[in-house]
C-alpha positions in Angstrom: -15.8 -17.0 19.3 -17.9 -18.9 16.9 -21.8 -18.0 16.6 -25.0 -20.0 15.7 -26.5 -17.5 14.9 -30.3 -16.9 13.0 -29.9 -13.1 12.8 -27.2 -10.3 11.9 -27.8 -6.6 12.2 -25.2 -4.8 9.8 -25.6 -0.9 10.8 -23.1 1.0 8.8 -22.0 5.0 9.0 -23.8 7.2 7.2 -20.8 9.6 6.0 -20.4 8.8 2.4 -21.6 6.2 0.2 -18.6 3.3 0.3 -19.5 2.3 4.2 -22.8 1.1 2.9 -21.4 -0.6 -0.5 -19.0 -2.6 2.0 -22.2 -3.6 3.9 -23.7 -5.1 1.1 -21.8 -7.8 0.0 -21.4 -9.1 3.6 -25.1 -9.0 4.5 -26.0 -10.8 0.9 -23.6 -13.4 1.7 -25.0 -14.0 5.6 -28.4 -14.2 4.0 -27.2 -16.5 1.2 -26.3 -18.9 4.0 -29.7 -18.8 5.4 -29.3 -16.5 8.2 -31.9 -13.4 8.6 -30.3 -10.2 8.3 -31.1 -6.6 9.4 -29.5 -3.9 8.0 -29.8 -0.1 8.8 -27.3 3.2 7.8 -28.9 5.7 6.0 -26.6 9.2 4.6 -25.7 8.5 0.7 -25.4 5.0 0.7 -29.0 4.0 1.5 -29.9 3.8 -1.9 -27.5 1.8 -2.6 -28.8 -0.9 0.3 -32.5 -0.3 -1.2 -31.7 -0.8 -4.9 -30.2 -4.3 -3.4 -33.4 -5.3 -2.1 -33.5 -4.6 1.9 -35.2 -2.9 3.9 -33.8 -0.1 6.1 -34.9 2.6 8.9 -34.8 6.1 8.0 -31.6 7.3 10.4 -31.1 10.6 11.3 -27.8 11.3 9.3 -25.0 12.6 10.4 -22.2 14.6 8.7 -19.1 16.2 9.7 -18.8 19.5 7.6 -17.5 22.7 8.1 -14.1 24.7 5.7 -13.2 26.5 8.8 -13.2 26.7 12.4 -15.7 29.0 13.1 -17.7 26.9 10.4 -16.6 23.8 11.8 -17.9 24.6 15.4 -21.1 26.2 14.2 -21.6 22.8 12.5 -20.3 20.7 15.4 -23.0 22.3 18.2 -25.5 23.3 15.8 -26.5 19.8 14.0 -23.6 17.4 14.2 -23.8 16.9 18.1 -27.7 16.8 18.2 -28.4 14.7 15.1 -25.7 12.1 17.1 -28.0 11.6 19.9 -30.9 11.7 17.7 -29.3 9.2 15.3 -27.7 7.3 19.1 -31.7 7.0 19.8 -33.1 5.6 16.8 -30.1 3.3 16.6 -31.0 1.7 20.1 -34.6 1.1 19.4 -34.2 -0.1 15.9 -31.5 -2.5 17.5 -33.9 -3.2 20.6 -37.3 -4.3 17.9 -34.3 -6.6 16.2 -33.2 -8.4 18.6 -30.0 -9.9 16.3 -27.7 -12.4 17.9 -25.0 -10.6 16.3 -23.8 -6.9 15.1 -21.3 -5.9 12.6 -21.1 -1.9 12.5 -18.3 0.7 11.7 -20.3 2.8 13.6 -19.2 3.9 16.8 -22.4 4.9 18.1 -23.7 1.7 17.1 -21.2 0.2 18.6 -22.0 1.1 22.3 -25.3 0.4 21.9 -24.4 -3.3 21.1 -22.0 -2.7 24.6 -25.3 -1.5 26.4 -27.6 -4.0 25.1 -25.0 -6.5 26.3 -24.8 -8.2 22.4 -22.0 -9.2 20.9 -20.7 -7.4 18.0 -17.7 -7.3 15.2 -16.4 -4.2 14.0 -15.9 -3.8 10.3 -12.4 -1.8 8.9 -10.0 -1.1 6.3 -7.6 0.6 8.6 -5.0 -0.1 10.6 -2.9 1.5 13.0 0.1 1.5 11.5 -1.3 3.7 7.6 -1.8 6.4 10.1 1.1 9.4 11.2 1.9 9.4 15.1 -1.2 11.5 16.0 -3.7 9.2 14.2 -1.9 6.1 15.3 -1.9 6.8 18.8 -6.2 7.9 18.5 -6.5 4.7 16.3 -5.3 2.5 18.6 -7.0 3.2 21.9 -10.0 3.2 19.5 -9.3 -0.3 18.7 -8.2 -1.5 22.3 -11.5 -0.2 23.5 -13.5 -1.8 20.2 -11.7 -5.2 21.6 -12.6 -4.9 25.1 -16.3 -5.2 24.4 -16.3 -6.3 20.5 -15.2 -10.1 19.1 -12.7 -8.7 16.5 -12.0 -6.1 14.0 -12.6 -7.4 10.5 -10.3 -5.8 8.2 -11.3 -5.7 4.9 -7.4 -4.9 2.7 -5.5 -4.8 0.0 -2.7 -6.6 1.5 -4.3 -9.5 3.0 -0.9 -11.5 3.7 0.4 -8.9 5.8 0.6 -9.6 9.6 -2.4 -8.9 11.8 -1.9 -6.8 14.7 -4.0 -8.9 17.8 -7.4 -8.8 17.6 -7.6 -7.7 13.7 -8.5 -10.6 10.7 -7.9 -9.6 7.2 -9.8 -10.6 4.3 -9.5 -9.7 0.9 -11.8 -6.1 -0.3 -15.8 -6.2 -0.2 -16.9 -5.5 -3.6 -20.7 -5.1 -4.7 -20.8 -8.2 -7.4 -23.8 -7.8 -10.2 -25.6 -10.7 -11.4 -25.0 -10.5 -14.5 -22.7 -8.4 -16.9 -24.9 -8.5 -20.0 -25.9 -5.5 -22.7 -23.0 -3.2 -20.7 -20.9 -1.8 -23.5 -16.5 -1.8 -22.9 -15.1 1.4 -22.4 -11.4 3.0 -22.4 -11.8 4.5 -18.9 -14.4 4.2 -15.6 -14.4 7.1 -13.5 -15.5 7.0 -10.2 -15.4 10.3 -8.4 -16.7 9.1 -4.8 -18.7 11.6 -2.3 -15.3 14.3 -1.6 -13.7 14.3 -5.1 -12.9 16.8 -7.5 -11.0 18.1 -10.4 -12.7 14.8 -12.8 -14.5 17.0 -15.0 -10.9 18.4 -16.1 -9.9 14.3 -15.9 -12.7 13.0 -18.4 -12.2 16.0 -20.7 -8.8 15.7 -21.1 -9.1 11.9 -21.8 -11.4 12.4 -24.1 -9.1 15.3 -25.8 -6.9 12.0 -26.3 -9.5 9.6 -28.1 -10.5 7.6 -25.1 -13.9 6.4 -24.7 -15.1 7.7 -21.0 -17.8 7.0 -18.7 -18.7 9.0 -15.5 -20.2 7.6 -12.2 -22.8 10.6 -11.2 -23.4 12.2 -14.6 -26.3 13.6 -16.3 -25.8 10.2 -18.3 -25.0 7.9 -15.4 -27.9 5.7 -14.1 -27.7 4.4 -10.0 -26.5 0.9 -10.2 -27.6 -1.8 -7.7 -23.7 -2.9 -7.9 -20.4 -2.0 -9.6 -18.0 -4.2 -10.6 -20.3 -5.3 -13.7 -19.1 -1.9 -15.4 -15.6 -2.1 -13.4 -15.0 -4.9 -15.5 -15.9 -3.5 -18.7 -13.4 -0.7 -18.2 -9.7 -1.1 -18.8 -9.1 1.2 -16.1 -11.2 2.9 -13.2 -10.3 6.5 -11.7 -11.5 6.3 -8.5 -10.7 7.8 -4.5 -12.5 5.6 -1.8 -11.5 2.1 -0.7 -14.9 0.8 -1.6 -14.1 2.0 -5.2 -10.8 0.4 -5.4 -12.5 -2.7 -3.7 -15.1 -3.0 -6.5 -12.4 -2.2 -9.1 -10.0 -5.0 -8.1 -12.0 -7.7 -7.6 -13.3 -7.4 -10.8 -9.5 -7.6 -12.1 -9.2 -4.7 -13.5 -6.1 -1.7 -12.9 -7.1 1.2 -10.8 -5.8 4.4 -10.9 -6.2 6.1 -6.7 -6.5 10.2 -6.7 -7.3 10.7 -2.9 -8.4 13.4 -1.5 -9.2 12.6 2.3 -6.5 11.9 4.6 -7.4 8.3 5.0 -7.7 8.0 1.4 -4.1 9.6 1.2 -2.7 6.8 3.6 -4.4 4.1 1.5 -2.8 5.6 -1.4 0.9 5.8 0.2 0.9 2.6 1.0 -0.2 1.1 -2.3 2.9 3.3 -3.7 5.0 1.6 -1.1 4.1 -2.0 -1.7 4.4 -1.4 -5.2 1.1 -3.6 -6.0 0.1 -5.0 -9.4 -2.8 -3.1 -11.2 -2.9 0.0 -8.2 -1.2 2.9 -9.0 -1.0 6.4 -6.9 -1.6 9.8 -9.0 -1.5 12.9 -7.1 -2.6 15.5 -10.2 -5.2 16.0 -12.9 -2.2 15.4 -15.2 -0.6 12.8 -13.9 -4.0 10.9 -13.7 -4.6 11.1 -17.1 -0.9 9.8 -18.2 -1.8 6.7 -16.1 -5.0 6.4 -17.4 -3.7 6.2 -20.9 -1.2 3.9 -20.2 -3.6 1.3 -18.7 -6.0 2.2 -21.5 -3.2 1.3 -24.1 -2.8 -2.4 -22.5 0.5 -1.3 -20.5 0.4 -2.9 -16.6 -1.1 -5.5 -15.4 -4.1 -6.3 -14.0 -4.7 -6.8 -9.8 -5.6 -10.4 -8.6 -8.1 -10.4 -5.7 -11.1 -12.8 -4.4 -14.2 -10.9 -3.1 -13.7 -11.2 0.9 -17.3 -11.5 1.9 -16.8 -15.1 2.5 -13.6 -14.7 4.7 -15.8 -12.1 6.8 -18.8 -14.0 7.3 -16.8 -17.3 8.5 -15.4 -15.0 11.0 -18.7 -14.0 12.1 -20.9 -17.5 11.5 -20.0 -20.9 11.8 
């Protein structure tokens, strides 16, 4: 279905930082073509959407926690269930004083709100059914078949592009967080970006740095928000990173990147990259192995990865 459409409300999940930095390249290009846009989120990522310049509600945030069971359920009935319907609420109203002509969300909350407001709405991915085992294939897909009954499509943003869509899925190429400008950032050997869940890159820097490498840090004591990434992606001659929007702000700015997943969707990302055997992504499972990569890239071996930003693909799918 094609849309004339004057407005767009983006609302994104609040779980870690990279649903938001997918958010904002699609929102500056719908705006760039004139269109009003309304985006909302919150969690890690809002600062992220404010340091680009627009305005967002403060949402309740909700986070799935919990290292076992016990701590798990405690979490589950103590804040994660009410903060849902809290979050559900604000969502609805916010969504109501907005009145957009459009939604794009990865929420799922969000999502049937647009179903109970009666608007349409596009639902924003970088999964598909088949990166997941049997159990997570089988939830993944009714997921999807219900996201199609009521939604226009699921925009998948990949690294594999050319692959074939399953129905109701378009591809575009990853959603990276351009900069306007790339000037005054000094080169460096090695970018590391440790994402929201990763660990072990204190061990990762120091023992590149044992090796001569010059090595910046993404959170440090020395590390300064940034508005966008790929200005200092493409400074590096590698980037150590775990989340898709990580790897999506790495390759579009052509430069190799190194995957140490932690999360089991990160993992499945990470397998399949290994099994397509694509130019300037490589899998590392350990602090060592990480660093062997690293210092291979660093030394000019490898290539680099080839990849458009896909924020123009998504909005054509979205906007005539």
């Amino acid at each position: 279905m094609i849309i004339m459409s004057e407005k767009v409300s983006i609302v994104y999940w609040c779980d870690g930082a990279g649903h938001a930095a997918r958010a904002i390249p699609v929102a500056k290009e719908i705006e760039s073509r004139g269109n009003e846009i309304a985006i909302a989120g919150g969690g890690p990522g809002a600062r992220f959407v404010d340091l680009n310049g627009f305005e967002q509600p403060g949402l309740t945030h909700v986070a799935v926690k919990g290292d076992g069971p016990i701590s798990f359920l405690k979490h589950t009935f103590g804040s994660l269930i009410p903060n849902i319907f809290t979050r559900s609420k604000e969502i609805g109203n916010w969504m109501k004083e907005e009145d957009p002509d459009v939604v794009v969300t990865d929420d799922l909350f969000a999502m049937l709100i647009a179903v109970k407001q009666g608007r349409v709405f596009y639902r924003i991915d970088h999964l598909t059914p088949s990166l997941f085992d049997l159990r997570w294939r089988i939830l993944s897909k009714i997921y999807n078949k219900l996201s199609l009954i009521f939604g226009e499509q699921i925009i998948v943003t990949s690294l594999w592009k050319e692959e074939e869509n399953p129905q109701g899925y378009t591809r575009v190429d990853p959603l990276a967080q351009e900069g306007e400008s790339d000037d005054g950032i000094e080169e460096y050997d090695v970018l590391i970006n440790p994402g929201t869940h990763g660990e072990n890159f204190g061990k990762i820097k120091e023992d590149l740095e044992e090796k001569g490498l010059n090595v910046r840090q993404v959170g440090d004591d020395e590390w300064e928000t940034k508005p966008a990434m790929t200005p200092y992606t493409e400074k590096a001659d590698v980037v150590i990173c775990t989340g898709f929007s990580s790897i999506a702000d790495t390759v579009v700015a052509g430069t190799p990147c190194i995957i140490y997943p932690f999360l089991p969707f990160q993992k499945a990302i990470a397998d399949k990259v290994e099994e397509e055997n694509l130019k300037g992504l490589e899998k590392a499972t350990s602090v060592e192995e990480v660093v062997e990569k690293a210092e291979c890239f660093s030394n000019g071996e490898g290539e680099n990865p080839e990849y458009e930003n896909g924020s123009k693909e998504f909005v054509d799918e979205i906007l005539d």
